[in-house]
C-alpha positions as CSV (number, residue, x, y, z in Angstrom):
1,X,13.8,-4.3,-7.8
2,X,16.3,-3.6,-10.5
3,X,16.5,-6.1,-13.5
4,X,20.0,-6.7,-12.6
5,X,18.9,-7.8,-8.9
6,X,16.1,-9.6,-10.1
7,X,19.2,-11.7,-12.4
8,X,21.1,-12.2,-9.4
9,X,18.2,-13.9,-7.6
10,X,17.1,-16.0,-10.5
11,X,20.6,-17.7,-10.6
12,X,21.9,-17.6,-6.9
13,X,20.3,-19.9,-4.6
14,X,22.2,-18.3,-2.0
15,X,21.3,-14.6,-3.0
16,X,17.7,-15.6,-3.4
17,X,17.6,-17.5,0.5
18,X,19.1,-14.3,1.9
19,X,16.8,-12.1,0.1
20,X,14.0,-14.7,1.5
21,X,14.9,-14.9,5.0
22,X,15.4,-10.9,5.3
23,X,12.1,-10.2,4.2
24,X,10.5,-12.8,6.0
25,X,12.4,-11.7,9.0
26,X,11.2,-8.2,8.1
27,X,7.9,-8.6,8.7
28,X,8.3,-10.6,12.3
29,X,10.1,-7.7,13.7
30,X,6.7,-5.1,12.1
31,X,4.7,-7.7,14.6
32,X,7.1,-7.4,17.7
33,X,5.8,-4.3,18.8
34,X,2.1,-5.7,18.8
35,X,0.7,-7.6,22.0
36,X,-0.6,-11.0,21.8
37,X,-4.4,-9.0,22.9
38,X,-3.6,-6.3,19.6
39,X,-2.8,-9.0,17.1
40,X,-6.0,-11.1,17.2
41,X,-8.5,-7.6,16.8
42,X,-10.5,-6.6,13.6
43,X,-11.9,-3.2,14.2
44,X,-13.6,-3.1,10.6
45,X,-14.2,-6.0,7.9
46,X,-11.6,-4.4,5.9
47,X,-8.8,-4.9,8.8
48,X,-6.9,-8.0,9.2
49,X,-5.5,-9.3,12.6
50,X,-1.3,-8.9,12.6
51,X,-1.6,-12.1,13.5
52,X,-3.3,-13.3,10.2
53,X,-0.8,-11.4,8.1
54,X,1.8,-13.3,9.7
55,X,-0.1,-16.9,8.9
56,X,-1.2,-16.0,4.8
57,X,1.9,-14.7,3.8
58,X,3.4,-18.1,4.7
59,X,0.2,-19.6,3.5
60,X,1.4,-18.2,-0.2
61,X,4.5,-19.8,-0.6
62,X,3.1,-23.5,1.0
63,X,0.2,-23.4,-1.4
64,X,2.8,-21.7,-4.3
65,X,6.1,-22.5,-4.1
66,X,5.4,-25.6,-2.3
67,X,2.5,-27.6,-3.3
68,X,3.4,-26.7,-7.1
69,X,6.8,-27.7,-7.2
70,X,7.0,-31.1,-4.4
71,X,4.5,-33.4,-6.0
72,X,2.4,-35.1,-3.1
73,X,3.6,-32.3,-0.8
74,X,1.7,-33.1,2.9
75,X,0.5,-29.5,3.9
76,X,1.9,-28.1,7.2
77,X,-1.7,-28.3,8.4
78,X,-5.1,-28.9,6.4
79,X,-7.0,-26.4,8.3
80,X,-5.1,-23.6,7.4
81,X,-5.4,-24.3,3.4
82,X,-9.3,-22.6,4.2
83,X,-8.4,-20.4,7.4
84,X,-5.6,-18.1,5.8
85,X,-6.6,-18.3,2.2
86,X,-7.3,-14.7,1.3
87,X,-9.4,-14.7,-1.8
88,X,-8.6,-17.5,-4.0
89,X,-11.3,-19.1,-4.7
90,X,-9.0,-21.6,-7.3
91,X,-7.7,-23.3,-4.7
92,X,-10.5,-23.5,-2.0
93,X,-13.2,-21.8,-0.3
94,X,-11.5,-18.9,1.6
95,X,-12.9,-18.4,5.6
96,X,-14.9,-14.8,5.9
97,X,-13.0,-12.2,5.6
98,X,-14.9,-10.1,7.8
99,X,-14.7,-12.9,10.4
100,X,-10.7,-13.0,10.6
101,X,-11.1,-11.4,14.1
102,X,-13.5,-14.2,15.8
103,X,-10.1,-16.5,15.2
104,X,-8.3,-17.3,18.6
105,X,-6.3,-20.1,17.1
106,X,-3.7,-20.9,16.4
107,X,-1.7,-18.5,18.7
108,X,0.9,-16.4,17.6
109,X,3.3,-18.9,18.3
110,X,2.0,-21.2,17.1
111,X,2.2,-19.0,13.8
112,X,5.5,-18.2,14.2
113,X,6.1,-22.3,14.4
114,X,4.2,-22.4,10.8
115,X,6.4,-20.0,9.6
116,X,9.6,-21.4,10.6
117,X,8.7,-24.6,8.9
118,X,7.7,-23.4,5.5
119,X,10.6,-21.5,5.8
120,X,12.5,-24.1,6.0
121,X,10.9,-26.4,3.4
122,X,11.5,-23.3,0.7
123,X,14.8,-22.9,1.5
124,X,15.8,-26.7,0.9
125,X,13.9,-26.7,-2.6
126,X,15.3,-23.5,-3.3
127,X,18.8,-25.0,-2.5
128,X,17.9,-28.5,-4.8
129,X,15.7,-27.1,-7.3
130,X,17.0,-23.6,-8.3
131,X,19.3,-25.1,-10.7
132,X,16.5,-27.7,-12.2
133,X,14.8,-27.0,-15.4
134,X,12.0,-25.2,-13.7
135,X,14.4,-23.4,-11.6
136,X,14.2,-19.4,-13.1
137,X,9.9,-20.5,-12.7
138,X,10.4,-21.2,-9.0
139,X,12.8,-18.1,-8.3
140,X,10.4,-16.1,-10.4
141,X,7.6,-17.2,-8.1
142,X,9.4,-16.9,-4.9
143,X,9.9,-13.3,-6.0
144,X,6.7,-12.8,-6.5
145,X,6.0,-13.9,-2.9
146,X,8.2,-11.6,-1.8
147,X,7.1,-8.8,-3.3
148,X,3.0,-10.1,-2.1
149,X,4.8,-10.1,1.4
150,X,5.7,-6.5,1.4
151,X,2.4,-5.5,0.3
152,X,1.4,-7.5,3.8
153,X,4.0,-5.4,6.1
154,X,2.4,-2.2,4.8
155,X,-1.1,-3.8,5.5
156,X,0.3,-4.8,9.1
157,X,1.0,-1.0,10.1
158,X,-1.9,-0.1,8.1
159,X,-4.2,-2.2,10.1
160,X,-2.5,-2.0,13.6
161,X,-3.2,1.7,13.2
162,X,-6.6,1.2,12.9
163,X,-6.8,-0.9,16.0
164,X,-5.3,0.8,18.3
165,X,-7.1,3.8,17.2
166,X,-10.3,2.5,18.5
167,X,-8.5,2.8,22.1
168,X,-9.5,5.8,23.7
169,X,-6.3,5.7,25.9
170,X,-4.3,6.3,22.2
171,X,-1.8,4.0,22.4
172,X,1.6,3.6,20.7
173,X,2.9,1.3,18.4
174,X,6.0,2.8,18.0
175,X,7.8,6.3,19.4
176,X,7.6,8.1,16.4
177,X,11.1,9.9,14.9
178,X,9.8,13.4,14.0
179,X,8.2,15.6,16.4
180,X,5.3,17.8,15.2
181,X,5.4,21.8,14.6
182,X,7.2,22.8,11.5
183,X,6.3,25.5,9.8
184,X,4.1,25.5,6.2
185,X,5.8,25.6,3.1
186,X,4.9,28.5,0.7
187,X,2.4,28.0,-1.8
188,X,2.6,25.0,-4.0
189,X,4.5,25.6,-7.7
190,X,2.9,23.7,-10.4
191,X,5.2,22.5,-13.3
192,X,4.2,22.0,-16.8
193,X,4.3,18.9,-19.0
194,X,3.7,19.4,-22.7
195,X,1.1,17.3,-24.7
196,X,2.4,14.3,-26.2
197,X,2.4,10.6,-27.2
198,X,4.0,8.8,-23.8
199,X,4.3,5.4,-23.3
200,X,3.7,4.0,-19.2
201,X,3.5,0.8,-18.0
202,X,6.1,-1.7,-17.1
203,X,8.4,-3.6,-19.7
204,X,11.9,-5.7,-20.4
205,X,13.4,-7.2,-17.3
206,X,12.8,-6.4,-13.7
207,X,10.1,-7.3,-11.3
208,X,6.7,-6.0,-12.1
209,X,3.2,-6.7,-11.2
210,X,1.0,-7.9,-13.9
211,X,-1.5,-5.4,-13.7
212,X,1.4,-3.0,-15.0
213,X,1.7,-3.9,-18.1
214,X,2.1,-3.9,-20.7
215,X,3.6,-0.8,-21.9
216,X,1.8,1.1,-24.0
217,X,1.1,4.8,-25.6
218,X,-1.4,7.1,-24.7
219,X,-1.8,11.0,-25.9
220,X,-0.9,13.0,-23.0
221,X,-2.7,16.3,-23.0
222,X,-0.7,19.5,-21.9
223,X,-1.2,19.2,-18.4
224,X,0.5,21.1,-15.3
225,X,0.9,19.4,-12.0
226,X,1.8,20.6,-8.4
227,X,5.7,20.5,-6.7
228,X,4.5,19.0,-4.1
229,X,1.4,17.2,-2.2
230,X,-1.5,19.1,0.1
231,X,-0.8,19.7,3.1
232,X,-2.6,19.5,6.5
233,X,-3.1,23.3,6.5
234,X,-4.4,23.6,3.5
235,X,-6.9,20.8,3.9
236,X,-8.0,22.8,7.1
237,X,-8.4,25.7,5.0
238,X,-11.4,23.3,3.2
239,X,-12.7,22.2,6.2
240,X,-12.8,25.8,7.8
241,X,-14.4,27.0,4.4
242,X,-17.8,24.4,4.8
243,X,-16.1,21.8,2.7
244,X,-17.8,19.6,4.2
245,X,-21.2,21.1,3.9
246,X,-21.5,22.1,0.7
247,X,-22.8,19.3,-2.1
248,X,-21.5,21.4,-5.2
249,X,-18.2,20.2,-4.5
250,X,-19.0,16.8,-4.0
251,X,-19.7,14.0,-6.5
252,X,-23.4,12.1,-5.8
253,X,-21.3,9.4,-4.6
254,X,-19.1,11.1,-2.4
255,X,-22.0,13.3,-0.9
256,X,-24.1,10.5,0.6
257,X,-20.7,8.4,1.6
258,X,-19.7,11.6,3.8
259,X,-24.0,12.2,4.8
260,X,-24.0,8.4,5.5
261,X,-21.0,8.2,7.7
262,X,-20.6,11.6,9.3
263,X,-17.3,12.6,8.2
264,X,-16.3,15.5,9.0
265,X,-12.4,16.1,9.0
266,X,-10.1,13.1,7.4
267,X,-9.8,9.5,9.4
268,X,-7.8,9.7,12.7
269,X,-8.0,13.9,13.4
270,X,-10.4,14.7,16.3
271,X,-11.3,18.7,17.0
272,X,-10.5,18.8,21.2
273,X,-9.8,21.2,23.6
274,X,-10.0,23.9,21.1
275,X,-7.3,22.4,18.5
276,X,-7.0,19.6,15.9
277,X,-5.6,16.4,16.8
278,X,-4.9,12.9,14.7
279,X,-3.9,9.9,15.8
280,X,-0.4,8.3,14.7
281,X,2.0,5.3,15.0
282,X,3.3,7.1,17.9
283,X,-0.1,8.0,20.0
284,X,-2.2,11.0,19.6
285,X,-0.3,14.4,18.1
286,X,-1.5,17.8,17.6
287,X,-2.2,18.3,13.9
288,X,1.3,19.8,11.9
289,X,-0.2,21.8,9.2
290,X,3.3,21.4,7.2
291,X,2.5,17.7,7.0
292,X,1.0,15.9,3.9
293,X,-3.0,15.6,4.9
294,X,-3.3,11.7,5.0
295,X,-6.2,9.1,5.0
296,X,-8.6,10.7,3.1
297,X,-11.0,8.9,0.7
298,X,-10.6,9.6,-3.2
299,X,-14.3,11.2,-2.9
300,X,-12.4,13.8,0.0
301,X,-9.3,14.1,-2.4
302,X,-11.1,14.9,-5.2
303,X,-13.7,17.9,-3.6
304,X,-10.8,19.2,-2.1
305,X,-9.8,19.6,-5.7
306,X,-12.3,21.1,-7.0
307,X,-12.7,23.7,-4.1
308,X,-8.9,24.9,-5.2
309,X,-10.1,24.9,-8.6
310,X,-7.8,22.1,-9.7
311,X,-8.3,18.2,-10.3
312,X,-6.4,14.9,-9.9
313,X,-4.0,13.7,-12.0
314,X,-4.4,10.7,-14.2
315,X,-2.1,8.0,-13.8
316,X,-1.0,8.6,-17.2
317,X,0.2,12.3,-16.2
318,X,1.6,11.0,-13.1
319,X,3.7,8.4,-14.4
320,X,5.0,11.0,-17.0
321,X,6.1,13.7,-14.3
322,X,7.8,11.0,-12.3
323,X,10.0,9.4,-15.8
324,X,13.1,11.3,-14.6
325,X,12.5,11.1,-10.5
326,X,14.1,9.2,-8.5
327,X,12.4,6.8,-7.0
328,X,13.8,7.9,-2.9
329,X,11.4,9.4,0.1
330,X,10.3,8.5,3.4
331,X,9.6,4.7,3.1
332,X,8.9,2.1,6.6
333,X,11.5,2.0,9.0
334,X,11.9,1.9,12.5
335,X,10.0,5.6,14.0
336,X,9.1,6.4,10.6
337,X,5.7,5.6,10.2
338,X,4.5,9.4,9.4
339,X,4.6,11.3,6.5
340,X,7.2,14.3,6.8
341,X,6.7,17.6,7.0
342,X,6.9,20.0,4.0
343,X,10.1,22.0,4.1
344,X,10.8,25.2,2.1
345,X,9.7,24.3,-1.5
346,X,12.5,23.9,-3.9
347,X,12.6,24.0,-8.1
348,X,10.8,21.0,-9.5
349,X,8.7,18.2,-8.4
350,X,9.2,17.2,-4.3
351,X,8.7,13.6,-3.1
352,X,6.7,11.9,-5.8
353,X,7.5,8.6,-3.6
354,X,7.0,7.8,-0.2
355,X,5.1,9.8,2.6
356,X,1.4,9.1,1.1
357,X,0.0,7.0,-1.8
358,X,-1.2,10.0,-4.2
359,X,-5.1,9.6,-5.5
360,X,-5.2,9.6,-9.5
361,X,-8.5,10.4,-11.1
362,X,-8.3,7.0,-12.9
363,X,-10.1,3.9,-13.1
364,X,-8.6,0.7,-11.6
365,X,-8.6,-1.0,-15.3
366,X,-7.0,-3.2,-17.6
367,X,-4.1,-2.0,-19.7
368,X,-4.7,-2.5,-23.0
369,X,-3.6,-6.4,-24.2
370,X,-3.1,-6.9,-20.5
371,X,-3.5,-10.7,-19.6
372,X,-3.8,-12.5,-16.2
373,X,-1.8,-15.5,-15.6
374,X,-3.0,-18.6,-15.7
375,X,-4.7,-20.6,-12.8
376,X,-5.0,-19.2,-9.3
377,X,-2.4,-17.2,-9.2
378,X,-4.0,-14.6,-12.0
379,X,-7.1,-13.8,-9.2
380,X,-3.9,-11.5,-7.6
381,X,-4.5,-8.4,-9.2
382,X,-7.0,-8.7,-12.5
383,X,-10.7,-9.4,-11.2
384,X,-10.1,-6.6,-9.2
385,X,-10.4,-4.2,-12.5
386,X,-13.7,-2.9,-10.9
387,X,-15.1,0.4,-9.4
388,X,-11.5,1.0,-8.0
389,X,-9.1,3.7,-8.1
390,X,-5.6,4.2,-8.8
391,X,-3.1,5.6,-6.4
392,X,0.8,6.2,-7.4
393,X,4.0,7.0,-5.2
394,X,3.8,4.8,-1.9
395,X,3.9,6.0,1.5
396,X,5.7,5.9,4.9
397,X,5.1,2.7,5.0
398,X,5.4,0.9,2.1
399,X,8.8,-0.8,2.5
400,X,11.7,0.6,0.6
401,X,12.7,-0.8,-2.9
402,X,9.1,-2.1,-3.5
403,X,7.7,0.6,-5.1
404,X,8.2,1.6,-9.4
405,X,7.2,4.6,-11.1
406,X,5.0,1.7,-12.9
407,X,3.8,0.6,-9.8
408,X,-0.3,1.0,-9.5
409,X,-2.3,0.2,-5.9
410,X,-5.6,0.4,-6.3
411,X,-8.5,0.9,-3.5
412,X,-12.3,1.8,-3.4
413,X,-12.9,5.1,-3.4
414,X,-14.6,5.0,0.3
415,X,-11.7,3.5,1.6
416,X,-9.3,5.9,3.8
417,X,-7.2,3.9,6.1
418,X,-4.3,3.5,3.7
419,X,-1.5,6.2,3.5
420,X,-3.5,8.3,1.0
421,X,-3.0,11.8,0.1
422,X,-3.3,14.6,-2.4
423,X,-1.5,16.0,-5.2
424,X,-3.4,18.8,-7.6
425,X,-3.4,19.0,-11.5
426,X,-4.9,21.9,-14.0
C-alpha cells in the first residue's frame, strides 16, 4: 500500500469502508468454492479449517477495533473471545490450535452471521469516529486488520490445498488458468551486485509491518544472484542425481527431518505410472519442468543449493536486487493459484514477486532498535524472532498489493506447505 493510499484511508471514512467491505468481501468469495464437509477439516496441526479463517479474522477487528474503541462494548458472542483467538495470550487463553478441526460449531453460517455484524458495527464507528481525536489511531488499526486479513486469504488456499490433498480422488478447488507443458527456459543468468553499505527495511509513510523496520545499514558483500527462480526440471535433475540420499549435502537438521519423515520428492508430487505428478488448486497435473519447483522446506532449498554449488540469498542481498523492481507477478486471482511457467529468459532479474515466496538463508530476527508495540497487539509478529526463516517475494497466492520489497514472512524451516521456492546466490 502506497503512502499516498494509506493518506487517503486515514482521512476518508468512505474510502476506508470501501476498502473494508472489498477485502472482507474478498475473502468470502476464497471460501465459496469450499463445501460445508472441506471447511471444517484439519489435515495437520499446522492447517486451519476455511471455516476458522473466516471467524478470527472477524474476531481481530471485534477484539481490536471494537472492544478498544466502544467502552463497555457487549461482545458478539463470549465463546468466541477463546474459540477464534489465535495466539494472543494478552487477551485470553487461546483454544488448541491443533484442535481447530474437532470444532463443528458454529456453522458456516452462522460465521458468515458473525461477520456481517462486526462488519457492521466497524463500519458505524468508522463513520462516527474517524473524524474524532483518536481517529488516524482507529484507521491505522483497521488497516492493520486489513492487511492481518490478507495474510488469512493466502492461509485459506494455502490450507484448502492441503485438505483436499489428502483425497485420493484429487479434487479441485478451482479450474486452474494455465495448462501444463511449456518448455524449460535456458540456463539461469546470474547478475552481479557490488559490495556496499545498503540500507533495507521499511521507513516514512506507508503501511508496513513492524517486524520491518526500522531501516537500517548493513555492508553488503559483492554478491551475484540468479535471473530467475529453480525450476521443476532442475529440481528433478537433484532428485535423479541421489539428492535425496546423500547426507553431505544436507545440514544435521535437514538430514534427520527428510530420514524422519520420508521425503523423497517436494510436498504434493507423486512418481505414478512411470511420470511425475503434483497436486494443484486445479486437481492432480503432470509435473511442468518450466514451472518454479514449489513447497519445499528451507532444509530442501538449501541442499539443492549446495548440490549446484551455489547458496541462498540473505535477505539483505535480496532486498538489494529487488530496490529498482517492480513490485508486479502472478498474485491470487480467480484460476491463478499456480506459479507460471518460465518463458525464454530475458536481460535482468525475472519475477522477484509473485509465483513462490523465495527462501533466504537468514534468521527470522529482530532488526536492530526494532520495538514491538505495546499490549496484545505486539505478540503479532515479534515473539516469533525464533528458529525461523525468512522468505521474500510472495506467491500465487498472496493477494495483489500486499506485498513490499520490505516485506519479510517468516516460517520454520520444516514447514513446506506455503508457496515456497528457490532462487540461487554465489
Amino acid at each position: 500500500m502506497s503512502s499516498s493510499e494509506l493518506d487517503v484511508l486515514q482521512t476518508s471514512a468512505g474510502a476506508l469502508c470501501q476498502r473494508y467491505s472489498s477485502i472482507r468481501r474478498d475473502s468470502v468469495e476464497l471460501a465459496e468454492p469450499v463445501s460445508p464437509e472441506d471447511g471444517v477439516i484439519q489435515s495437520m496441526p499446522d492447517v486451519s479449517p476455511t471455516r476458522w479463517h473466516l471467524a478470527h479474522t472477524t474476531w481481530f477487528f471485534e477484539t481490536f477495533v471494537l472492544k478498544e474503541w466502544l467502552p463497555g462494548y457487549a461482545p458478539f458472542n463470549p465463546a468466541f473471545e477463546t474459540l477464534f483467538n489465535s495466539y494472543y495470550n494478552g487477551v485470553g487463553t487461546p483454544f488448541p490450535r491443533e484442535r481447530r478441526g474437532q470444532i463443528s460449531r458454529p456453522g458456516h453460517e452462522d460465521v458468515l452471521a458473525y461477520r456481517r455484524a462486526i462488519d457492521e458495527r466497524l463500519t458505524k464507528l468508522v463513520e462516527r469516529e474517524l473524524d474524532g481525536d483518536r481517529g488516524a489511531l482507529l484507521a491505522e488499526r483497521i488497516v492493520l486488520g486489513l492487511q492481518h486479513e490478507q495474510q488469512h486469504q493466502e492461509l485459506i488456499l494455502m490450507d484448502i490445498k492441503h485438505v483436499l490433498s489428502q483425497n485420493p480422488l484429487h479434487p479441485v478447488y478451482r479450474e486452474l488458468d494455465s495448462a501444463p507443458g511449456g518448455a524449460p527456459p535456458g540456463p539461469a543468468r546470474f547478475e552481479r551486485f557490488y559490495e556496499g553499505l545498503r540500507s533495507i527495511g521499511g521507513e516514512g509513510a506507508g503501511f508496513r509491518y513492524d517486524n520491518e523496520g526500522p531501516r537500517h545499514r548493513v555492508f553488503v558483500h559483492e554478491f551475484e544472484l540468479a535471473d530467475r527462480t529453480v525450476t521443476n526440471g532442475e529440481f528433478l535433475a537433484f532428485i535423479e542425481d541421489g539428492g535425496y540420499s546423500r547426507p553431505e549435502l544436507w545440514l544435521a537438521d535437514g538430514w534427520s527431518t527428510i530420514g524422519e519423515r520420508g521425503w523423497s520428492a517436494p510436498l504434493y508430487w507423486t512418481h505414478a505410472d512411470g511420470r511425475w505428478w503434483q497436486f494443484t488448486l486445479g486437481g492432480r497435473r503432470p509435473i511442468d519442468p518450466a514451472e518454479p519447483v514449489c513447497h519445499v522446506s528451507y532444509y530442501e532449498a538449501d541442499a539443492f543449493a549446495r548440490w549446484s554449488d551455489a547458496r541462498l540469498p540473505t535477505e539483505a542481498e535480496w532486498e538489494t536486487a529487488a530496490e529498482d523492481a517492480s513490485i508486479e507477478g502472478r498474485f491470487a486471482r480467480p484460476g491463478g493459484h499456480h506459479p507460471r511457467a518460465h518463458g525464454k529468459s530475458k536481460p535482468g532479474m525475472q519475477r522477484l514477486f509473485g509465483d513462490v515466496w523465495e527462501w533466504t538463508a537468514s534468521d527470522y530476527a529482530p532488526y536492530p532498535g526494532f520495538r514491538p508495540p505495546e499490549g496484545a497487539i505486539g505478540e503479532y509478529n515479534g515473539k516469533f524472532m525464533c528458529n525461523q526463516r525468512v522468505l521474500r517475494g510472495g506467491s500465487c497466492v498472496t493477494p495483489e498489493g500486499h506485498v513490499r520489497r520490505t516485506y519479510r514472512n517468516f516460517f520454520y524451516p520444516h514447514m513446506r506447505w506455503q508457496f515456497g521456492g528457490i532462487r540461487l546466490a554465489r
